[in-house]
C-alpha positions as CSV (number, residue, x, y, z in Angstrom):
1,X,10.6,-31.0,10.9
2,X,7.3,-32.6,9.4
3,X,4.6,-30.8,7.6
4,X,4.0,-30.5,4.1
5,X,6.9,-30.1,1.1
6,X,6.4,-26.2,0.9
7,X,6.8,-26.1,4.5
8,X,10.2,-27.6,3.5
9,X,10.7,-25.2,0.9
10,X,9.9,-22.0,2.7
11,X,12.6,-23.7,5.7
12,X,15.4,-23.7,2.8
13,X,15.0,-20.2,2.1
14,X,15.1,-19.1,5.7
15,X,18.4,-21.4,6.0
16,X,19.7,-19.5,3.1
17,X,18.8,-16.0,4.3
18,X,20.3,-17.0,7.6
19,X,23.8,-17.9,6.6
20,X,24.1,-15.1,4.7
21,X,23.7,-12.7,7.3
22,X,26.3,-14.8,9.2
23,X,29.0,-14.1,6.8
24,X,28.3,-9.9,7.0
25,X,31.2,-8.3,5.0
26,X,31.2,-5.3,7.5
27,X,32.1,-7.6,10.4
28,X,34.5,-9.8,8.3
29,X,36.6,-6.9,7.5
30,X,36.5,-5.3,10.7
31,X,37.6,-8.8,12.6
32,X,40.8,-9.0,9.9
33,X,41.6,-5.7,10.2
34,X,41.3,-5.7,14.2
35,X,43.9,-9.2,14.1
36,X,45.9,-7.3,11.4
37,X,49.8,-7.1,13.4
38,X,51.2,-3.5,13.7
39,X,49.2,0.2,12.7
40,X,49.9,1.3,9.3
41,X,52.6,4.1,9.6
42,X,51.6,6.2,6.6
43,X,48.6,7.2,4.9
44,X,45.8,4.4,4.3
45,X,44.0,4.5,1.2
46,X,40.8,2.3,0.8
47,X,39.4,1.1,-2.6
48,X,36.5,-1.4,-2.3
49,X,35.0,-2.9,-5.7
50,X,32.7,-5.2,-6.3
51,X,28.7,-6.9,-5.3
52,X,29.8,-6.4,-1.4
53,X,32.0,-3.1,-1.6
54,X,29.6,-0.8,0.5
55,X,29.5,-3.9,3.6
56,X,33.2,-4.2,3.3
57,X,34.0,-0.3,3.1
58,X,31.8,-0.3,6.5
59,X,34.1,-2.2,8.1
60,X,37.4,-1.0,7.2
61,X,35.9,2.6,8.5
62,X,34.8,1.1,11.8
63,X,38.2,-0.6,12.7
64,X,40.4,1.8,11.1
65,X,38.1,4.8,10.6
66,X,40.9,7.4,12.0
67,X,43.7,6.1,9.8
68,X,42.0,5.7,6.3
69,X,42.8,9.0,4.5
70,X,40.2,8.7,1.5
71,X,39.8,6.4,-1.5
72,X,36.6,4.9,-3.2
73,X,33.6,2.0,-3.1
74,X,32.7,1.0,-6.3
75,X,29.2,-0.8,-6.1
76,X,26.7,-2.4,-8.8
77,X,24.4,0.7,-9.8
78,X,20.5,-0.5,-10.0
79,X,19.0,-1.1,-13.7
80,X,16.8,2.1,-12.8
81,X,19.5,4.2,-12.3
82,X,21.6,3.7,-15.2
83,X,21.8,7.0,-16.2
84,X,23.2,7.5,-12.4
85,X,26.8,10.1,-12.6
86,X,29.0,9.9,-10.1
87,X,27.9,13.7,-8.8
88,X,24.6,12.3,-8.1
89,X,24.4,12.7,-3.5
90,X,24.7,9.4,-2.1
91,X,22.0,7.8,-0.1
92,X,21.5,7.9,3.7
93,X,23.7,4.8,4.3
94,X,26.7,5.6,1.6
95,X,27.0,8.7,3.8
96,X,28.3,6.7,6.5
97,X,31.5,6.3,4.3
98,X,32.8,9.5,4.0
99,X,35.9,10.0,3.2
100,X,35.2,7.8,0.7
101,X,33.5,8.6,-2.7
102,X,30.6,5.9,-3.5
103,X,31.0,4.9,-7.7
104,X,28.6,2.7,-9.3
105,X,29.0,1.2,-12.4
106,X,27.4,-1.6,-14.6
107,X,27.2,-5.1,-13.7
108,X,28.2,-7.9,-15.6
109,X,28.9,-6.1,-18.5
110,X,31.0,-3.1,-18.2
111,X,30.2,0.7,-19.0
112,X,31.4,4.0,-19.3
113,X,31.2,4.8,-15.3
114,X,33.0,1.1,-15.2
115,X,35.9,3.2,-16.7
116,X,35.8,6.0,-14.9
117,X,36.3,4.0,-11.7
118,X,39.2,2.1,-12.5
119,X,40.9,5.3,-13.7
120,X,39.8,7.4,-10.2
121,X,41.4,3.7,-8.4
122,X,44.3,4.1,-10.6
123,X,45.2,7.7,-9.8
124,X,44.7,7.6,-6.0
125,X,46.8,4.1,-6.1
126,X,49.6,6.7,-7.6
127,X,49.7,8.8,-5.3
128,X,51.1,6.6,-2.2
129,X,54.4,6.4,-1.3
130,X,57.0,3.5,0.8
131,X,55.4,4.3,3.6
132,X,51.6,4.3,2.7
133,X,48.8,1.1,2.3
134,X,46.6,0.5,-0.4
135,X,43.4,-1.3,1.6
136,X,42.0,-3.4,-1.3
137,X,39.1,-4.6,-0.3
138,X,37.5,-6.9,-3.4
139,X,34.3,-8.8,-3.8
140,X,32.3,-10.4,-6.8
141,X,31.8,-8.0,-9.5
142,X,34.6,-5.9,-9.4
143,X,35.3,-7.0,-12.9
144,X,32.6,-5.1,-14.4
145,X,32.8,-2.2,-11.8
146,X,36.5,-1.5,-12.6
147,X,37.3,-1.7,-16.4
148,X,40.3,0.2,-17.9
149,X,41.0,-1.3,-21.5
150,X,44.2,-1.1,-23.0
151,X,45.3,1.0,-25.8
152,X,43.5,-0.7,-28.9
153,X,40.9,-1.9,-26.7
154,X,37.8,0.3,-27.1
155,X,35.2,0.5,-24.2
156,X,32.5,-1.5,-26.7
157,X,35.3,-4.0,-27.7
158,X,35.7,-4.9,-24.0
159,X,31.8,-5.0,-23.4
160,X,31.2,-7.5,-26.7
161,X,34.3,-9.5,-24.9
162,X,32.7,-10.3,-21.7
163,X,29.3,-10.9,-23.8
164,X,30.8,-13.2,-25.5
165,X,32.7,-15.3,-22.8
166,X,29.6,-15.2,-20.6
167,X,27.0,-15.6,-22.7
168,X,29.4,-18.5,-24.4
169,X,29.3,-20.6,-21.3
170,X,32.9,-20.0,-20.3
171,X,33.5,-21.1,-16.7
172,X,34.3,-17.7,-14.7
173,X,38.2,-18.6,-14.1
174,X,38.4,-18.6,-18.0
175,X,36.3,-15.7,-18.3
176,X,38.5,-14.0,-15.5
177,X,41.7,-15.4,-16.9
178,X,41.1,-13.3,-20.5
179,X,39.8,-10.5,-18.6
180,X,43.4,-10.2,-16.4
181,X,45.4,-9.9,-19.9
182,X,43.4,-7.4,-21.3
183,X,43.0,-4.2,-19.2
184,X,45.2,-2.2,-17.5
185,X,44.0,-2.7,-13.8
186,X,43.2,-6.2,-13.7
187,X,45.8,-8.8,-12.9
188,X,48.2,-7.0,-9.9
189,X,48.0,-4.0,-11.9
190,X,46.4,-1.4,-9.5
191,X,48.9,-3.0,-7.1
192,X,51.7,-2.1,-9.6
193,X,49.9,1.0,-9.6
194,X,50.0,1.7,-5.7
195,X,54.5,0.6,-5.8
196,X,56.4,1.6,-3.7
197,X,53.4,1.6,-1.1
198,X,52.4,-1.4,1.0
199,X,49.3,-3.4,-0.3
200,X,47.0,-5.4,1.8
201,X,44.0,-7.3,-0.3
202,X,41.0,-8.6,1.5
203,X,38.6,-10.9,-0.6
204,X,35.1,-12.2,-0.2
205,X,35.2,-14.9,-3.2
206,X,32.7,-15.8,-5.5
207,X,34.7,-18.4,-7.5
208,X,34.0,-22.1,-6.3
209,X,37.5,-23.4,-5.9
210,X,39.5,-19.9,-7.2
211,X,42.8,-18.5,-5.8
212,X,42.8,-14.6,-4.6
213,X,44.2,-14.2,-8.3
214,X,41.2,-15.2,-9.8
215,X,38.5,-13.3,-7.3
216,X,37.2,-10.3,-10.3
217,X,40.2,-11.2,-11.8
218,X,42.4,-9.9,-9.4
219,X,43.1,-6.0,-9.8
220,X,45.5,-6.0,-6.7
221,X,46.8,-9.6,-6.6
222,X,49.6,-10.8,-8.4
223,X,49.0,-13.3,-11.5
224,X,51.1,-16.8,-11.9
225,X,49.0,-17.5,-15.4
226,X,50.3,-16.4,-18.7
227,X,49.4,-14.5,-21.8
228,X,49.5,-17.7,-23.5
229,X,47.1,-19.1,-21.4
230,X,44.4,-16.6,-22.2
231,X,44.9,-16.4,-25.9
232,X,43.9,-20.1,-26.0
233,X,41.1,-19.1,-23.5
234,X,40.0,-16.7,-26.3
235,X,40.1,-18.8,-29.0
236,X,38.1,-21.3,-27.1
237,X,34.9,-19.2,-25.9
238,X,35.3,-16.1,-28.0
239,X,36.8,-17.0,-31.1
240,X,34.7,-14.7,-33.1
241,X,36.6,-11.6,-31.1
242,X,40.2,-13.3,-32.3
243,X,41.1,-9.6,-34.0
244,X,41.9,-8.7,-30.0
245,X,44.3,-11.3,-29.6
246,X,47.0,-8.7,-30.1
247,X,45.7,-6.4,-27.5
248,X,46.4,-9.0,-25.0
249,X,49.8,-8.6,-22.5
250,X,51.6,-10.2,-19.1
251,X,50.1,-9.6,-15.9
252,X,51.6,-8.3,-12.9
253,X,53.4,-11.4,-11.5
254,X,54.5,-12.5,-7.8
255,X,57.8,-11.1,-7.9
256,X,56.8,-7.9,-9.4
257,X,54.8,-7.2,-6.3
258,X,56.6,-8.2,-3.1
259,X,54.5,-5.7,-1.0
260,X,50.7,-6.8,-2.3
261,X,49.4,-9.4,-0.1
262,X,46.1,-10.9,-0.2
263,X,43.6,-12.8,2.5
264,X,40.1,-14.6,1.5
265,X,38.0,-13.5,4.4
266,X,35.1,-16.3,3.2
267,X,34.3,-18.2,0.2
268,X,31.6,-20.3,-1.0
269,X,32.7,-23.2,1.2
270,X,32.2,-21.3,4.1
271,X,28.4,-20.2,2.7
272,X,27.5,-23.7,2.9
273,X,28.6,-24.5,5.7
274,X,26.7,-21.9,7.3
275,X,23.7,-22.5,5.6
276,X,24.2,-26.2,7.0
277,X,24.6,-25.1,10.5
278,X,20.9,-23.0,9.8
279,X,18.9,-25.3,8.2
280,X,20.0,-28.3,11.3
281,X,18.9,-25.7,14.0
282,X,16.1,-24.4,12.6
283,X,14.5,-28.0,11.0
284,X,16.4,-30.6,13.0
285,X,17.1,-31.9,9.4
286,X,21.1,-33.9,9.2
287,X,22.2,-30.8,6.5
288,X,26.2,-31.0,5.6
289,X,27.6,-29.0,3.8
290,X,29.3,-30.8,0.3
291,X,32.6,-29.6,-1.6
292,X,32.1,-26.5,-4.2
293,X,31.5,-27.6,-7.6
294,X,31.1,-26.0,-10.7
295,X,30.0,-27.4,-14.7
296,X,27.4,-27.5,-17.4
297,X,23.9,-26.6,-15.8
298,X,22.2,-29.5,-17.5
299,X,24.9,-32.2,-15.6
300,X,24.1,-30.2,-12.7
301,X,20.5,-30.9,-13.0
302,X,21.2,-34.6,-13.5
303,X,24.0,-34.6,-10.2
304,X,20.3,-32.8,-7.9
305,X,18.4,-35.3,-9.1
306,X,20.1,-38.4,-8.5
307,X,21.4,-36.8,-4.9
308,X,17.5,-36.0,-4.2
309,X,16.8,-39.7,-4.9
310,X,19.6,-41.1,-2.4
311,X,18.7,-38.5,0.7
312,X,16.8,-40.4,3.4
313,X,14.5,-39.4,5.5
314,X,15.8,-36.0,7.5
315,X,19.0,-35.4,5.4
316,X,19.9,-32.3,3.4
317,X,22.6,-31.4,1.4
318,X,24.6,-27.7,0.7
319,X,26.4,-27.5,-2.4
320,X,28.3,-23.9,-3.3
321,X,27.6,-24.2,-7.2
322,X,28.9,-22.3,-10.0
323,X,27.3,-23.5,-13.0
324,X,27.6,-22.4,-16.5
325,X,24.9,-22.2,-18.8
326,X,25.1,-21.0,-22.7
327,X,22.9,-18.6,-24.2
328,X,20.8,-17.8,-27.3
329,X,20.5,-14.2,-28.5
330,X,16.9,-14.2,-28.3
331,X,15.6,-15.2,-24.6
332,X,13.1,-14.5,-22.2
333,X,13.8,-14.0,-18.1
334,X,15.7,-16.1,-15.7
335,X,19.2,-16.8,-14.7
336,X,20.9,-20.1,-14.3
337,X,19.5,-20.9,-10.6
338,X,16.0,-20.4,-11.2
339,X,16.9,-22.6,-14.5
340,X,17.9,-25.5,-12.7
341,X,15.3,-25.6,-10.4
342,X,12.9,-25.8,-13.0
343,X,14.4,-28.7,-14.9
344,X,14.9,-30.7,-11.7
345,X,11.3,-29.9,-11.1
346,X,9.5,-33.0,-12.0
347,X,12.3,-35.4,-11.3
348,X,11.8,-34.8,-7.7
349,X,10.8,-37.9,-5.6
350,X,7.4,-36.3,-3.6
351,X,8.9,-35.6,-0.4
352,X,11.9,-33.7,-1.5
353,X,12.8,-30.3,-1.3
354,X,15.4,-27.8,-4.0
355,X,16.7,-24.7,-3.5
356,X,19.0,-22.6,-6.1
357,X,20.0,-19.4,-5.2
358,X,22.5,-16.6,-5.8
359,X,24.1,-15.4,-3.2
360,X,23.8,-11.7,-4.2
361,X,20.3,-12.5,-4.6
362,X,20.5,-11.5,-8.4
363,X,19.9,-14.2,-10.3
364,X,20.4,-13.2,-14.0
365,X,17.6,-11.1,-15.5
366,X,15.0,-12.7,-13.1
367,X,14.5,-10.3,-10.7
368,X,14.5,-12.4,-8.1
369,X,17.8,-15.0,-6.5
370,X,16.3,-18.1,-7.4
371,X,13.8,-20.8,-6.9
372,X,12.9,-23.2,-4.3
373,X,10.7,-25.9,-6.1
374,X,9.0,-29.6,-5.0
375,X,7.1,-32.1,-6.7
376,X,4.1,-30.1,-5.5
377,X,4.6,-27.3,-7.3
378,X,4.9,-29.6,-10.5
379,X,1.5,-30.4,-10.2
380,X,0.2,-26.9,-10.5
381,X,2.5,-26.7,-13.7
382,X,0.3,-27.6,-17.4
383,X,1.7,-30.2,-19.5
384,X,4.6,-28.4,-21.5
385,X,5.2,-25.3,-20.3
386,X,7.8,-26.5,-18.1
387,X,9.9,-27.4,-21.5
388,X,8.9,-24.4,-23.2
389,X,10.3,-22.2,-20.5
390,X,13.8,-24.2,-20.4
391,X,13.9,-23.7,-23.8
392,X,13.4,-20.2,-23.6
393,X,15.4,-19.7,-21.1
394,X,12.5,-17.6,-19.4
395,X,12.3,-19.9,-16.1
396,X,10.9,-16.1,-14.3
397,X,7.4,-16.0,-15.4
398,X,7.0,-20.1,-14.1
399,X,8.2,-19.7,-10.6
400,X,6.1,-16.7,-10.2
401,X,3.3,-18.0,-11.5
402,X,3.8,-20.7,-9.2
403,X,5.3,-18.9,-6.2
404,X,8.5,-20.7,-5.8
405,X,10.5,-17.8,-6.3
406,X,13.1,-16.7,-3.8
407,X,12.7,-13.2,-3.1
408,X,15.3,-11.0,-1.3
409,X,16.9,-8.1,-3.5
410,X,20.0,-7.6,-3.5
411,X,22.0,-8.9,-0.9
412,X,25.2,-7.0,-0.7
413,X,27.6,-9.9,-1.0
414,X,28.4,-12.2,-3.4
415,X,29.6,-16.0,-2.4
416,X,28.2,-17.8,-5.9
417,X,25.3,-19.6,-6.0
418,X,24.0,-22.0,-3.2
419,X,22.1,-25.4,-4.2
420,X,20.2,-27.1,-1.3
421,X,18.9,-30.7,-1.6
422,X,16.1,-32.0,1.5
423,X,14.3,-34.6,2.3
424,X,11.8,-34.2,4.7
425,X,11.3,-36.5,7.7
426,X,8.6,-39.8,7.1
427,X,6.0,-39.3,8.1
428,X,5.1,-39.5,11.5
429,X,8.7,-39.4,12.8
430,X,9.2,-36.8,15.4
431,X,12.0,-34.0,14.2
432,X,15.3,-33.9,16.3
């Protein structure tokens, strides 16, 4: 590829779109449940949760469509409809999903629909017996989606919980790791739930480097950490909310639930490498795809930078990222991608390219899944307002004002956050 840098930029974002709709969560399911040895002998029950539940849900119904008996999808409601009840009629493509019933609930903190789904999961988990299957079928944001607090645990102590933890800056396997000691679905408990019946998990993850345990903290999968462990998790991002130590108990572990088995259909590995395989064909760029990595969003900027500055000439770089980023109170609206796109901004050497994106095309309250920026979109930016927006945290109003946000809505999947590093070819070398 030549051309100019926002030719570049507008090529990352189609790379992105396109290995998205590689991984479709409808297909993924149907493939694993197609290669799945033997028919199920009794009833199948299907609960999907989480940012990709109605894609997943689609599958399961087109591979075993005459077998599933009933259940639920429990997808992210829209900030419009937040006064949404569960009797409201589905739209046109939840339809297709009859016999299940379409929840939504509130996503990333939890609400009072939130509740009411993870009690409907844990009543039709009840009702199966030796011979039946609970389908789990769990993506990103089932956290939120399926909250059940324990006794002592009020719905607006959990909510000021998760606040807390998130807004904190706790990495998600921490914030997970609290959230699987304190409920009464999370941590193999739905699958303790479903006993004696067969359980079968299917997971699209969203946690650079996490085990099936740790995938929206893992309401079906058996838990190998300890109560221990995430009371010194508490005290470390939410000390403030100490009084709930005591509400805190063991989770479901392995040899409590001999039955429940669990297989990661893709991850954020398997994003990138897609993403890769786009932006070569498409560009002729040399785009790998790197290891997952998570931290601090300020080292993060500093890790794009200093990568930008070693690409040569044709080379890209994928990176599945989870960052973190701590939060005042008072802020303005972004979310951590379009964040670190704008600090990297500036440090860009001129013929570089940066992409950060969400994969579920949310990114925070930005209303949009990221930014892809270059040096020239610097140069349109006045002398600090760049710094006042980081400050702010209110990265939005920049990269709309400058046009460097990545627009998509949500996606209906959830794989983390994607970074993309490019250089563009020198000038006057032919693309390959």
């Amino acid at each position: 590829m030549s051309g100019p840098p926002g030719g570049l930029r507008a090529a990352l974002v189609a790379a992105f779109h396109a290995g998205l709709a590689e991984l479709d969560p409808a297909g993924l399911v149907e493939r694993a449940l197609a290669a799945e040895p033997g028919a199920p002998g009794g009833r199948v029950i299907a609960i999907a949760a989480g940012k990709a539940a109605v894609g997943m849900a689609r599958g399961a119904l087109r591979c075993w469509g005459d077998r599933i008996a009933g259940g639920l999808a429990v997808t992210v409601a829209a900030p419009a409809a937040a006064a949404l009840d569960h009797a409201a009629p589905p739209d046109p493509a939840e339809a297709s999903l009859r016999p299940l019933r379409v929840l939504r609930a509130a996503h990333p903190i939890p609400d009072a629909r939130s509740v009411d789904a993870a009690e409907a999961a844990l009543a039709a988990a009840a009702e199966l017996g030796p011979d039946d299957l609970l389908l789990a079928l769990i993506s990103g944001g089932a956290s939120a989606l399926l909250a059940s607090p324990p006794p002592g645990v009020s719905l607006a102590d959990k909510q000021a919980l998760v606040a807390a933890l998130l807004e904190g800056g706790a990495p998600i396997r921490e914030v997970n790791l609290v959230r699987r000691h304190v409920s009464r679905i999370k941590g193999g408990r739905l699958a303790a739930a479903a006993a004696p019946a067969r359980v079968l998990t299917l997971i699209l993850s969203d946690v650079v480097g996490g085990l099936p345990h740790d995938i929206s903290s893992g309401p079906t999968v058996p838990d190998p950490t300890r109560v221990d462990e995430a009371l010194a998790a508490l005290a470390r991002w939410a000390p403030q909310l100490a009084r709930l130590a005591p509400a805190l108990s063991e989770s479901v572990k392995p040899a409590d639930a001999p039955r429940a088995t669990a297989r990661v259909l893709a991850d954020p590995g398997a994003l990138a490498e897609r993403v890769a395989a786009a932006l070569a064909a498409r560009t002729g760029l040399r785009a790998t795809a790197a290891p997952a990595e998570d931290g601090e969003a300020r080292a993060i900027v500093a890790r794009r930078v200093a990568l930008a500055r070693a690409l040569t000439p044709g080379e890209a770089v994928v990176i599945p990222c989870e960052p973190t980023l701590a939060l005042p109170p008072q802020r303005g609206a972004g979310g951590r991608a379009g964040w670190i796109a704008l600090a990297a901004l500036r440090e860009l050497p001129a013929d570089v390219a940066l992409l950060c994106a969400a994969s579920d095309g949310v990114d925070g309250s930005s209303g949009a899944a990221g930014a892809a920026v270059d040096r020239a979109a610097a140069a349109a930016v006045a002398d600090g307002a760049v710094e006042a927006a980081l400050a702010r945290f209110d990265d939005a109003a920049v990269h709309r004002a400058l046009g460097t946000h990545v627009e998509s809505g949500p996606t209906g999947h959830n794989l983390t956050d994607v970074h993309v590093v490019a250089r563009d070819f020198a000038r006057g070398a032919p693309a390959r």
